[in-house]
N, C-alpha and C positions, 0 to 999 in steps of 0.2 A: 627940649625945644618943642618937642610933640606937646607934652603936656601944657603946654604956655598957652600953645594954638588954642586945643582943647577948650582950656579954661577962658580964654580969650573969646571962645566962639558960641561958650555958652555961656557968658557975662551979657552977650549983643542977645541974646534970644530970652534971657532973666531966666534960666534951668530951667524955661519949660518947654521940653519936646514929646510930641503926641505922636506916637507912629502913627501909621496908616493901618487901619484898619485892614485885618487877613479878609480876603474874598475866598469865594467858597472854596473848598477843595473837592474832589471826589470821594465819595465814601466809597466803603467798600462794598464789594458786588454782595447785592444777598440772592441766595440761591430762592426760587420759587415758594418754598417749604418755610423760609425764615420772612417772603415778605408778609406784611400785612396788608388789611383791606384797602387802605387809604392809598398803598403804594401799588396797589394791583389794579384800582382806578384810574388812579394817575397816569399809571404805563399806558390803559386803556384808550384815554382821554388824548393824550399824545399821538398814540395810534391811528384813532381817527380823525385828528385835524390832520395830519400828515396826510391821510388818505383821500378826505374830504379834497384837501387842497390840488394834491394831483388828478382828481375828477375834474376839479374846476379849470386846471391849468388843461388838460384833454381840451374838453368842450368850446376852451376858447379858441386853441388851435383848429379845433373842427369848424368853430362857424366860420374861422379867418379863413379858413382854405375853400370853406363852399363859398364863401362873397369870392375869392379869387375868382374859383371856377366858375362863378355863376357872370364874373364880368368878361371872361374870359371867351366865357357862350356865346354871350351879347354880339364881343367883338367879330367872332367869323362869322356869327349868323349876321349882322348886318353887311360884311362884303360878302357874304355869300346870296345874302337876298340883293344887293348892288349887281354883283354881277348878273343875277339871273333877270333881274329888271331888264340889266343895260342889252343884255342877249334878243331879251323881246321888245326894246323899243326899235333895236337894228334892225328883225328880221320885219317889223312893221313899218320901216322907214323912216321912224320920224328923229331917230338919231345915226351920225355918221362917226365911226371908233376913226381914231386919229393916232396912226401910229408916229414915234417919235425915231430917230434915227441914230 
């Protein structure tokens, strides 16, 4: 019955089936002493985009944190200069603080 299927299911396809294609596998480890040049660039090469890239990922953190901080400034130095205005318009009179209740 199997074989009927079988034959049945590769009549619809005309016997021809293409496997898929193996993707890569892992080789085996080679010890330092067995690799060669082109394999000792390559690690090289790897190495420093890996590295390159987390400089890069750093520094972006870094400028994102100093714009924080640097908006951050901004903000209490302007109520800071607010209040210290609104301190000397009072003591000059020409403004009256309104407390709320």
């Amino acid at each position: 019955m199997m074989d009927s299927l079988f034959l049945k299911l590769d009549a619809l396809s005309n016997f021809h089936f293409i496997p898929k294609p193996e993707k890569n596998k892992a080789g085996d480890v080679k010890t330092s002493a067995e690799k060669t040049i082109t394999d000792r660039k390559r690690e090289r090469r790897k190495k420093k985009a890996v590295k390159r890239q987390k400089i890069k990922e750093r520094e972006e953190r870094k400028k994102l944190a100093d714009k924080i901080r640097a908006e951050e400034g901004m903000k209490m130095y302007n109520k800071a200069a607010a209040a210290a205005d609104l301190k000397k318009l009072t003591k000059e009179g020409k403004a009256t603080v309104l407390k709320v209740i």
